[in-house]
SEMI-227229 format. One record per atom (N, C-alpha, C): x, y, z. Coordinates in steps of 0.02 Angstrom, whole numbers, plus 50000, padded with zeros to 5 digits. Each point is the difference from the previous one (the first is absolute). Layout:
XYZ...
***
This chain:
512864803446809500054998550071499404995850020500044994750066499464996150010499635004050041499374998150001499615004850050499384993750023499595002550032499354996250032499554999949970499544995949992499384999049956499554999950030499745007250002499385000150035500074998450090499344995250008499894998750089499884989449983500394997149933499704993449973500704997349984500535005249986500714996849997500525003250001500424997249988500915003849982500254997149953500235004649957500594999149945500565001550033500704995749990500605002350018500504998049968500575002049973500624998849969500534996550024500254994850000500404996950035500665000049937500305003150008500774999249958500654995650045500204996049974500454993850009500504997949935500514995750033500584999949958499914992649947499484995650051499714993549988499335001050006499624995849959499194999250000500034997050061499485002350060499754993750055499684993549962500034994850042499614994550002499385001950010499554995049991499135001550008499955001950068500484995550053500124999550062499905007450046500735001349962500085008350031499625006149979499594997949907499685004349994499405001350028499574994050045499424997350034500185003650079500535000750017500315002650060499925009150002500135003549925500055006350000499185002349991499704994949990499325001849995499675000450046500264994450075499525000350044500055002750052500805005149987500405004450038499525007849962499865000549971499565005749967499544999350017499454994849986499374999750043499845001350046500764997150060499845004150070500115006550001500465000649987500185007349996499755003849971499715001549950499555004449975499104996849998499794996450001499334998150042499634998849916500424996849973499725001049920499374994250001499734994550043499454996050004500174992449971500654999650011500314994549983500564999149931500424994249994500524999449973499695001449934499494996149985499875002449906499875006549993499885004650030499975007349989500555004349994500484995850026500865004449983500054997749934500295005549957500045001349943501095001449984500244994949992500704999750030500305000149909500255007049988500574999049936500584998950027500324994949953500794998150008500495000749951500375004550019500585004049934500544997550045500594996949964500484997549999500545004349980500295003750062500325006750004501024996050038500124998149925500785000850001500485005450056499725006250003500555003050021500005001750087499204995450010500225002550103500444993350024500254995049927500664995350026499704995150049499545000050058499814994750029499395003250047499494994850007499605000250051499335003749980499615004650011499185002749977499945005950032499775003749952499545006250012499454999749964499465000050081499174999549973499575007950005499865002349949499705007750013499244997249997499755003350054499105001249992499845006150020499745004349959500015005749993500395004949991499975004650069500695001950023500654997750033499664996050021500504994150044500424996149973500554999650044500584995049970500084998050050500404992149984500364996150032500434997449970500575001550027500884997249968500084998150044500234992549955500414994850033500444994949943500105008749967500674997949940501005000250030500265000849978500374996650014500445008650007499625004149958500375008550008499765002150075499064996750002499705003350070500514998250043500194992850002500354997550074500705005550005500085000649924500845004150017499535005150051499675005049977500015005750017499755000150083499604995350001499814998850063500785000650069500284992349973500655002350035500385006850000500075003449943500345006150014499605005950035499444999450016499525001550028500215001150084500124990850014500084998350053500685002050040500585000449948500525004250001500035005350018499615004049963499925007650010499915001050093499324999250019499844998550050500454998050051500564996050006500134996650025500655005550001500275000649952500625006850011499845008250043499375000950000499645005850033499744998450046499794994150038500484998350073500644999450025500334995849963500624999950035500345006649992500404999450047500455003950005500834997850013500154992050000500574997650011500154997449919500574993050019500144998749934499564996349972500385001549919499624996549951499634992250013500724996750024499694992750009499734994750036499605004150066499644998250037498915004449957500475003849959499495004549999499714994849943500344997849951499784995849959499714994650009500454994350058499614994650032499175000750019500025006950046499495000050039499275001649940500205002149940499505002749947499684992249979500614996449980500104993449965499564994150037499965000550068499724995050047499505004950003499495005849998499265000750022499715001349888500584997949976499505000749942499494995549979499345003149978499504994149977499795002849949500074995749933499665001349947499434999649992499555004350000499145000349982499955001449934499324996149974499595002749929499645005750021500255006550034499505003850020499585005249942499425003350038499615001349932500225009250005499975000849946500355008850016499485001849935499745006049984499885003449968500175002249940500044999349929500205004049966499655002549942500225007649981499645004049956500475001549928499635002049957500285001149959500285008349981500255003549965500095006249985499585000649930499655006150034499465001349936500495007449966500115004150038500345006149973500675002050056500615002649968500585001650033500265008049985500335003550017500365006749987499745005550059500745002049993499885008050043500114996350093500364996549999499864994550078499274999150006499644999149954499244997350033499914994249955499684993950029499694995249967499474995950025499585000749951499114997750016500204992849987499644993050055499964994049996499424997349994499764996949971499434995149991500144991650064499614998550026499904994450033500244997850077500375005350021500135003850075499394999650031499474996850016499354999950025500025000450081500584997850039499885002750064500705000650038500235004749962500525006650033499715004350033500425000650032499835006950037500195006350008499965006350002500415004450014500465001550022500545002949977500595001250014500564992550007499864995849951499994993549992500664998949963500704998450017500324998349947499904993449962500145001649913499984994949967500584999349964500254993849992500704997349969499654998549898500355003849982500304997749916500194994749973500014997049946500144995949985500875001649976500255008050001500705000449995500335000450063499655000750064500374999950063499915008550013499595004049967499805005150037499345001350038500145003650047499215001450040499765004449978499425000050052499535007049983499365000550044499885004050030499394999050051499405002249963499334996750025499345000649996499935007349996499605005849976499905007150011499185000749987499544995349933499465001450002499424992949981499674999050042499694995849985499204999149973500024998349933499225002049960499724992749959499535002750008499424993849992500174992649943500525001749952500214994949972500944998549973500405008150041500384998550002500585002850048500464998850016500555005450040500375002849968499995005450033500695005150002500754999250036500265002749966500754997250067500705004049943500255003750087500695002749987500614996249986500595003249968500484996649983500515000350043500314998050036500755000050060500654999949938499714998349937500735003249954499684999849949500715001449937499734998549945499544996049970499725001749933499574992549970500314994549999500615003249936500224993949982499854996349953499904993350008499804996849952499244997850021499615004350057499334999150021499495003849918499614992449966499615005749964499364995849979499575000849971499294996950008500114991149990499644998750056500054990350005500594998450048500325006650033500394996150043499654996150070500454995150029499494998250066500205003150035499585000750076500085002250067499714998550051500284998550035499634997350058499985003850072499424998350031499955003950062500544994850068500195005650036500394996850067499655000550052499345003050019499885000050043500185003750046500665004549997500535003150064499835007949978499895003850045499925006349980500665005349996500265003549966500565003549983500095001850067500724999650013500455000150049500775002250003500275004350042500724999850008500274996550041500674997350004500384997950042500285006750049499974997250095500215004050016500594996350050500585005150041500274997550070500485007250009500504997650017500135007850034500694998749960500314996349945500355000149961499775004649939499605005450015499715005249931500595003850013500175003350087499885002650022500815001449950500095007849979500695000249958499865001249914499534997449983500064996649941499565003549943499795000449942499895003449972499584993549937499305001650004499534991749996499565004649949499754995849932499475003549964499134995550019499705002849973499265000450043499984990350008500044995949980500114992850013500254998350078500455004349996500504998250064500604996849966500245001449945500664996249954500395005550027500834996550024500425006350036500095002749920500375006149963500165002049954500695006550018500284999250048500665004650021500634993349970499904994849965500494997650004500294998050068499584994650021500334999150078499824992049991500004994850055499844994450015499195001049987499844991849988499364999850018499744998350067499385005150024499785002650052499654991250031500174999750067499454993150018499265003850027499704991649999499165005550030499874996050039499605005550077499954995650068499134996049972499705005349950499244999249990499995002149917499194999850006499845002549923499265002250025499765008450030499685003449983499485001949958499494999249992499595002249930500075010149998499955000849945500115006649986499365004250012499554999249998499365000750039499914998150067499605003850045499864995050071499555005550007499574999550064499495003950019500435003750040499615008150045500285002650029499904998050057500455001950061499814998350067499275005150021499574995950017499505004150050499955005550049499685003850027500055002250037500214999150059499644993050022500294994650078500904999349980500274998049951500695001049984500075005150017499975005450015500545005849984499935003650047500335004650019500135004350051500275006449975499905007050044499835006049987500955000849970500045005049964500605003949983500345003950054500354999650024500185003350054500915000350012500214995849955500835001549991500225002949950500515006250005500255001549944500474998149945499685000149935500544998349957500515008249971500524999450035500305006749993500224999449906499895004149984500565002049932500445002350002500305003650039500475005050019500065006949943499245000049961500215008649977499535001950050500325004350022499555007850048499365000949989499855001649923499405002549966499504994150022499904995449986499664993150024499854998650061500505000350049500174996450065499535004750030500205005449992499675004750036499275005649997499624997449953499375002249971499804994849986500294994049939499384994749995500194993450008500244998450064500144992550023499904992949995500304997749985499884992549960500294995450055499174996250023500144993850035499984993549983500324996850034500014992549970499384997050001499814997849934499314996750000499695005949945500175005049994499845005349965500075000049934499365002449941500375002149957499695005249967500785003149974500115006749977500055002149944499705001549964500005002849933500775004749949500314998449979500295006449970499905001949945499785006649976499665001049937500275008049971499934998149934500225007949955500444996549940500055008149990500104996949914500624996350006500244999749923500794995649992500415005450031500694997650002500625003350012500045006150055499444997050070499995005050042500004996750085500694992849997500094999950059499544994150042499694994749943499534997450026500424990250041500364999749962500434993649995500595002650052500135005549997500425003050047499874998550070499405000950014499615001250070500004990650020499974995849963499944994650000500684996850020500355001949982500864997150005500145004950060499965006250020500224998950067499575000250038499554997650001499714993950080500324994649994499974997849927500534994050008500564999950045500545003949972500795001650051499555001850054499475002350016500095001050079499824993750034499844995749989499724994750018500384995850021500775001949993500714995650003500074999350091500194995750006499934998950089499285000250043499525000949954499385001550039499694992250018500114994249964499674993950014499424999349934500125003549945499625000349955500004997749939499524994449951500385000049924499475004749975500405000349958499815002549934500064999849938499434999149950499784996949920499795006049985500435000049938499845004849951499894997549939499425000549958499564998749974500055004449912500284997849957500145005149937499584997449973499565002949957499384998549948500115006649943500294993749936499825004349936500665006550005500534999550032500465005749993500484993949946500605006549991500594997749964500344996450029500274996049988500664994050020500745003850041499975007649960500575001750017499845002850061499395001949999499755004650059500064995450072499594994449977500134996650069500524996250038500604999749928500625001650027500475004550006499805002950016500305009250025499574997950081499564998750001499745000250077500264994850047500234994849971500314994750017500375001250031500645002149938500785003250041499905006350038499685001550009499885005050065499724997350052499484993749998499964997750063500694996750018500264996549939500654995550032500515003450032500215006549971500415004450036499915002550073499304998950013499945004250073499804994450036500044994149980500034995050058499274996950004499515002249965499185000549992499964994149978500324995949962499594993149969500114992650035500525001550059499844996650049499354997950019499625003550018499224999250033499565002549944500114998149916499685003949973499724992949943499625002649963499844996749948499675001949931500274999549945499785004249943499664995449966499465001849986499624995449923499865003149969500094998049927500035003249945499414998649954499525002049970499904999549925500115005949973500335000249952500345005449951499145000749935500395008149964499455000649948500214995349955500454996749988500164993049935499694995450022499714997350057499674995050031499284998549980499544997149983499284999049981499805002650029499275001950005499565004050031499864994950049499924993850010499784993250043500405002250055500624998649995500655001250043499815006850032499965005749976499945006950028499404999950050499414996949969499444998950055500064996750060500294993649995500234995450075500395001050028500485005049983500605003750048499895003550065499625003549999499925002650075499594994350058499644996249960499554993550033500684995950035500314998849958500504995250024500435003550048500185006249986500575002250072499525000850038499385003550007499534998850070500114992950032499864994249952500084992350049500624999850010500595000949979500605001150043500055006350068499665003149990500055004950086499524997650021499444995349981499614997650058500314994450024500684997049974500334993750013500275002350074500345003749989500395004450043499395004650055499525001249992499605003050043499584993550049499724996049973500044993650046500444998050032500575001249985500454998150057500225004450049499645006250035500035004650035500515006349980500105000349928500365004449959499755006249985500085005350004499865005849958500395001949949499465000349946500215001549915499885005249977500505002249959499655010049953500414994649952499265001449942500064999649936499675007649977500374997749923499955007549958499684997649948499405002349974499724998649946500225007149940500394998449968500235003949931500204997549935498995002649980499725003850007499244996449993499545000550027499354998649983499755002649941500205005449974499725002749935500134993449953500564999949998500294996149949499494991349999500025000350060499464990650020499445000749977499805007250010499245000449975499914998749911500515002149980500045001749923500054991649982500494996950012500084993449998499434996050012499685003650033499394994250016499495002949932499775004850011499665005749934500224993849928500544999349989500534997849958499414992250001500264996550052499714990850012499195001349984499855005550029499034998949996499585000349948500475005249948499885001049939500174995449946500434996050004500264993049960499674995450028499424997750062499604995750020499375003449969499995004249978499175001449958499515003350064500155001450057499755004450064499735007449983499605001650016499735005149976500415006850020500175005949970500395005850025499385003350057500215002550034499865005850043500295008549957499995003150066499975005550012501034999349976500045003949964500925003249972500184991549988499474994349951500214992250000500174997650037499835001550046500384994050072499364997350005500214992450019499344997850019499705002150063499334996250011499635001650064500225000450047500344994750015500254996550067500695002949995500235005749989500695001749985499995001750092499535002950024500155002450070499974993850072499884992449978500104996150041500714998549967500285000749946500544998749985500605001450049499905005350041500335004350037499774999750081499445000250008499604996550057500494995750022499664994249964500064993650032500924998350022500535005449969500704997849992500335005150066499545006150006500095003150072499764996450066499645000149993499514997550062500434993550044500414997449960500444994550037500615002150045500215006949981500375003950064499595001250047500284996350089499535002250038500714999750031499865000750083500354996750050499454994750042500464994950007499484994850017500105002050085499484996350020499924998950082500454997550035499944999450045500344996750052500264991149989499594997950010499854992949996500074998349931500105003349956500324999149923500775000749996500195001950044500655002249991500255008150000499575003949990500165006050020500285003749938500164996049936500305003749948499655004649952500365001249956499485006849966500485001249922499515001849960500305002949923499745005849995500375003949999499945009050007500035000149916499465004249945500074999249948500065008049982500335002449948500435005949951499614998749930499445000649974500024997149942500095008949951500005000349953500165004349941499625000849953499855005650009499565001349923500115007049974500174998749928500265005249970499375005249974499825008250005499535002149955500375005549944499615001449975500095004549929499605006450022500755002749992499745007050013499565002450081500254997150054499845000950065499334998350023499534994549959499465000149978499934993550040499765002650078499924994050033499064996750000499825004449944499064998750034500084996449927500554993849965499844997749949499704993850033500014994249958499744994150008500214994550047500684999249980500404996450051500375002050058499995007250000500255002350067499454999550042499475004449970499424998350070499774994450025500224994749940499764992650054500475000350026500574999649999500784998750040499895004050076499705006249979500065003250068499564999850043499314996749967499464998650041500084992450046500314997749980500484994350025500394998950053500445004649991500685000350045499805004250063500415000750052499965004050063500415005649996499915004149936500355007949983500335000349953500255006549974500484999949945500525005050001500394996949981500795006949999499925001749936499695006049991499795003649932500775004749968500254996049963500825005949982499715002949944500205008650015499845005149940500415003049956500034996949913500515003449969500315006450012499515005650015500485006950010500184998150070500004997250048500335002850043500734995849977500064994449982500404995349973500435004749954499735004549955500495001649958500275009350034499755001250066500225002950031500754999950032500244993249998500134999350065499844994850048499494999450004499954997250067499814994349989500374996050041500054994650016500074996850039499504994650040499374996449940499475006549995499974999349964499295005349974499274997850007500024999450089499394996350016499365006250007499665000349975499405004350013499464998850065500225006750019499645000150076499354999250021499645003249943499344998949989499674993749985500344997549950499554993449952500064993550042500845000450042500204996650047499764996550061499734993650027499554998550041500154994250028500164998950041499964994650063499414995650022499584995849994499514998450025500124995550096500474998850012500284998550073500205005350022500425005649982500105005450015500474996950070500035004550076500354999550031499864993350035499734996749987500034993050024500644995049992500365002649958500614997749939500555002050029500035007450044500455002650011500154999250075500565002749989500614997750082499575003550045499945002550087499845006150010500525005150012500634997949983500505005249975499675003949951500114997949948499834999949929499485006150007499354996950024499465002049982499875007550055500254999250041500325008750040500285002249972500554999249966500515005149958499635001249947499634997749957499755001849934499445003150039499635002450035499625002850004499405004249952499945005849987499945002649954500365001249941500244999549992500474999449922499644997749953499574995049979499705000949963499465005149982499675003350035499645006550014500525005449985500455002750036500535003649984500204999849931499924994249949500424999149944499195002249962499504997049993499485003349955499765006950030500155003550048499955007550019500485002749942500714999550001500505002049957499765000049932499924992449968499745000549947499635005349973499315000350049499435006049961500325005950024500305003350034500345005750004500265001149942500604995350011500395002149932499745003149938499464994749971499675001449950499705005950004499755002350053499425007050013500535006950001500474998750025500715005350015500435000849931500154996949948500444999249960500005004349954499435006550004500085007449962499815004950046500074997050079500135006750046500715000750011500175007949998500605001650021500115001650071499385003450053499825003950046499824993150031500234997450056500074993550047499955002050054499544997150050500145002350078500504996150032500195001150081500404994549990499814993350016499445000350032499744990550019499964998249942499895003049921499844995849957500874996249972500345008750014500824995949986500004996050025499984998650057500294994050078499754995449952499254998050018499654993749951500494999449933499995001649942500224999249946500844997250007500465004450063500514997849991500204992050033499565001750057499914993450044499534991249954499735002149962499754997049950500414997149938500435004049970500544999449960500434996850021500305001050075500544995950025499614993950016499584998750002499554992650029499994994949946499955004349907499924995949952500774997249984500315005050027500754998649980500214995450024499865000250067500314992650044499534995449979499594997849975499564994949952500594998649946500225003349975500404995249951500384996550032500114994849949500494994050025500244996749920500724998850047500224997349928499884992249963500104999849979499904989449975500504995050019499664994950066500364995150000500365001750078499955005750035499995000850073499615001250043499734996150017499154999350023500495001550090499435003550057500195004450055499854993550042500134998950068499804996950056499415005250031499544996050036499365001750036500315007150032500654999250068500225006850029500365006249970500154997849952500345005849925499395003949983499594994649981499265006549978499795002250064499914997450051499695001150066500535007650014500505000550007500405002950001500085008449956499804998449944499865005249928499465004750017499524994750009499235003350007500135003650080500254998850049500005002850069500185008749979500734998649968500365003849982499705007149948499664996349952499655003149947499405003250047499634999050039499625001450025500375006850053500414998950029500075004750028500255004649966500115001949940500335003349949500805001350006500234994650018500705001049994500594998249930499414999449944500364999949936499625006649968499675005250024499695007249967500625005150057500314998550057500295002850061500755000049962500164996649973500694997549955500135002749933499865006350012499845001849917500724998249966500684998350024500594999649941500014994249975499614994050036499964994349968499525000149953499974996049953499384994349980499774998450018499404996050008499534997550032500284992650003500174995349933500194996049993500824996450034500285005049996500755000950033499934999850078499675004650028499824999650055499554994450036499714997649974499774993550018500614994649994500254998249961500444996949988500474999650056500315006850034500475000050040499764998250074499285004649999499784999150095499904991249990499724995349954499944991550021500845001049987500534999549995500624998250015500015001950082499745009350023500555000250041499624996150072499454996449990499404995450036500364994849981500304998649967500284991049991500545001350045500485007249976500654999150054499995001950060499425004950015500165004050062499364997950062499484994549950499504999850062499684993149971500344996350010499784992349961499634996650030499985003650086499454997250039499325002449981499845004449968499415004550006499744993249911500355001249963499674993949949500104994250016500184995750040500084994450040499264996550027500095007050057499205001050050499325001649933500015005249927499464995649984499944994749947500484996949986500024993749957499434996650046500345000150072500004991650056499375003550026499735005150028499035000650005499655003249955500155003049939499725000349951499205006750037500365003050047499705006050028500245004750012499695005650020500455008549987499385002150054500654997350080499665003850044500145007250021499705004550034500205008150009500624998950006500514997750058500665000850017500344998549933499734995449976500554996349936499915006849954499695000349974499685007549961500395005350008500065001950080500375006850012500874997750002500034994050014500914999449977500145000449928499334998149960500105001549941500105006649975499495002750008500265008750000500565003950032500274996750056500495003550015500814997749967499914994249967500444996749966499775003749922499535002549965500135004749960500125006050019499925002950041500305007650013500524999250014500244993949990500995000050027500284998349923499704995449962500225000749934499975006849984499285005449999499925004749971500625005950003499964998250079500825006150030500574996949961500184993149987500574998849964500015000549939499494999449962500234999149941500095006049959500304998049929500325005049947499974998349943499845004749952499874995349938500594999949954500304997049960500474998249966500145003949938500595003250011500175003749937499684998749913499755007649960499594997649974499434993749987499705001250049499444996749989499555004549993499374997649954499505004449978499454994649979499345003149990499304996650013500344994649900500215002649963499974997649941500544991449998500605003350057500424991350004499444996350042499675001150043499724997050051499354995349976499705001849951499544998049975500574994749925500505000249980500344993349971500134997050040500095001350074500364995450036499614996050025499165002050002499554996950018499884993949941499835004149961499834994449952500204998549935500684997550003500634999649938499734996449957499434995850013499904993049943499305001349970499895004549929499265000849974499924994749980499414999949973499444994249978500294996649924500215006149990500124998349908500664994850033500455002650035500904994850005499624994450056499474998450026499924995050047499494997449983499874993949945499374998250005499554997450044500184998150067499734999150045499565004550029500355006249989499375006550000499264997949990499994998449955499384997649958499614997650054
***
């Protein structure tokens, strides 16, 4: 390769199809002189190789630098200009072509290129990349990319966006200058896109209003504005102890196969009519898995306003790392434009490992369980971009869900505690209560809100009252009572009144409640009119009083959809509209606590992978 001589001259390579004249070779010399400050024309040091196969025209390398103005550069240049020119338009082809055709100008421009010193594992170290930059994509000499990841004193590092290939020591590469980016517009919106932004459902190809970098800073403080709207989920357990507002984000955490992806998909369905999208975000799961979640959003009408991106565990570790980066710049596409977004990050465990995976094939030093240092801005810097913006921004917001799986309920490991030191709370799900029964098997204790009732309706947040208090009273009872036989009766009352409270906490998968259904439950539950009912279920009986409120008093959930308050009067028609269910109702031949609890929850974890 040509390089610089010293601060007295330049050597440079000029390859051509024809020898220049003295003429033109006197021309490339005094075009180097200026340009590199070599102290005049006899100090350029100019080899000339007579290179058959660039077919017409010159490529001059000095150093790192190139300049093509062969006859392949000009192709590529135009298809270049093409490209470009199709990701504006949006009409037909042949105005789109003209208009490319009349602003094209062929330049000898100077671009960068390096060589490949080492390739494998998606990582490859370059020699002569001297001023890239981070997070930098660079083009192959086979037409694959790969962004910048580490930059050291004599050479770069850089991820792979695919296979090698036929990438292997001495290939070229050159820097673009453009920092990794997705295409975004509101044609995602449906579609099912892997971490690139390439659709992959087998559908049309997607147009783009923009192209996003996958990185961006977070909004400031002066951006953003307090949390103060709710993002409902519609399970009970959530809505009503640890509230999730827009702009918020919420943690869900615990081991595998206990309800965590669950909790994620229905906020999704509830989100249907609310004015909301939502990106869901797969990192490192199975192919089949994230189509099983698919056809369940498609069935319930969810992928309307929805958007799935994928990197699968068959995908490189490169791909698995820029996946959640890139659906963040798609909900900030949509959040600049006065949008509110819930994305689902599932799973961060898995991103962290992937990155663990990239840091360790860049030669980065291990940390603490091999993750590198910076494993906790890894996570930082990819939260912190859910806010709700201000006023004068537009008012929109990305409410973030991200996921992290632990081993063995073991939240004081490494990556949970950055995750949770992070986020604004966590929905802590606990295997035994999970393999109890109950479902979601959110733990009352570990469980935490950092907005708390700021999030919530003041319906909402009157009806749930104590209940969370009420539910960890029960808890330690239970435990303290469970080899007394000899009970007083306030401790019965508590225990039974407690039991029926966890009961109406379950919920089944995939019917997420409206704001006045729970508003409604909890009134009800509170006054003990599912412990007053002893022939029902707890579950059954809930079930029937929101019917005989849909048929018999549709004003009373009407009035709090539309003020989203629970004043005294409203309150006491409520109660007197359950003591009129209570006088009517009857429970249904054989029924018993054992059908009532299948009827609740017909679909286990093992027959629904969505469980998961």
């Amino acid at each position: 390769m040509s390089e610089h001589i010293g601060t007295s001259g330049v050597r440079a390579l000029l390859k051509c199809v024809t020898r220049p004249t003295p003429q033109q070779e006197e021309q490339f010399r005094v075009f180097l002189d200026r340009t590199y400050h070599a102290g005049g024309p006899e100090n350029v040091e100019l080899e000339i190789r007579v290179t058959p196969e660039i077919h017409g025209g010159f490529i001059l390398d000095v150093g790192s630098d190139e300049y093509d103005w062969s006859t392949h550069g000009r192709e590529r240049q135009f298809e270049t200009a093409i490209d470009e020119a199709r990701k504006k338009s949006r009409g037909d082809l042949l105005p789109m072509l003209k208009s490319a055709i009349s602003e094209f100008r062929v330049l000898a421009q100077k671009s960068e290129v390096g060589t490949v010193e080492t390739a494998g594992d998606g990582i490859v170290t370059i020699r002569g990349l001297d001023h890239v930059m981070y997070g930098e994509i660079i083009l192959f000499e086979n037409g694959v990319k790969g962004m910048v990841q580490n930059i050291e004193r004599d050479h770069v590092g850089a991820i792979l966006f695919d296979q090698e290939g036929t990438i292997g020591e001495g290939s070229r590469v050159t820097g673009t200058g453009k920092r990794a980016g997705i295409p975004v517009s509101d044609a995602y919106l449906g579609r099912v896109v892997d971490a690139l932004g390439n659709p992959i459902d087998g559908g049309t190809r997607i147009e783009a209003d923009e192209y996003r970098p996958i990185e961006e800073p977070a909004p400031g403080i002066i951006d953003r504005q307090p949390v103060s709207e709710p993002m409902e989920t519609g399970i009970l357990a959530i809505d009503s102890m640890f509230p999730i507002g827009r702009g918020q984000r919420e943690l869900i955490i615990g081991d595998r196969q206990t309800g965590k992806t669950s909790i994620a998909v229905d906020t999704i369905l509830n989100q249907k009519g609310k004015n909301c999208i939502c990106i869901y975000t797969a990192i490192g799961q199975k192919a089949s898995t994230v189509a099983s979640l698919v056809n369940q959003l498609k069935k319930s009408g969810a992928m309307e306003y929805s958007v799935v991106l994928v990197s699968t565990a068959a995908d490189p570790a490169p791909l698995q790392y820029i996946a959640p980066y890139s659906a963040t710049s798609l909900a900030e596409y949509f959040m600049h434009r006065g949008k509110d977004v819930l994305i689902v990050y599932d799973d961060l465990s898995k991103h962290a490992v992937a990155y663990r995976t990239i840091s360790l094939l860049l030669g980065r030093s291990p940390g603490r369980e091999a993750y590198p240092g910076d494993v906790f801005y890894l996570h930082s810097r990819l939260l912190e971009r859910s806010a709700r913006l201000s006023g004068r921004l537009g008012g929109g917001s990305i409410t973030a869900l991200p996921i992290i799986e632990t081993q063995g309920g073991d939240v004081s490991a490494y990556i949970p505690t950055n995750v949770i030191s992070i986020t604004d709370g966590q929905i802590f799900l606990e295997s035994n209560l999970f393999f109890q029964g109950q479902r979601p098997a959110v733990n009352v204790g570990l469980s935490v809100s950092r907005v708390g009732g700021a999030a919530q309706t003041k319906a909402m947040k009157k009806a749930a009252g104590s209940l969370r208090i009420d539910l960890a009273q029960y808890r330690e009872m239970e435990v303290f009572t469970q080899f007394s036989s000899d009970l007083d009766s306030s401790t019965q009352k508590l225990l039974k009144k407690g039991k029926a409270q966890m009961e109406l906490l379950r919920q089944p998968l995939g019917q997420p409640m409206s704001m006045a259904e729970q508003v409604l439950s909890l009134i009800a539950a509170e006054h003990n009119l599912f412990t007053d009912i002893e022939d029902l279920p707890v579950k059954e009986c809930q079930g029937k009083l929101i019917r005989f409120f849909h048929e018999s008093h549709p004003d009373l959930i009407a009035r709090l959809e539309m003020t989203k308050t629970l004043e005294d009067d409203l309150k006491e028609r409520i109660l007197a509209a359950c003591d009129e269910f209570a006088a009517s109702v009857k429970p249904e031949d054989g029924t018993n606590e054992k059908n009532s609890i299948s009827m609740e929850d017909p679909i286990r974890a093992k027959d629904n992978p969505a469980r998961a």
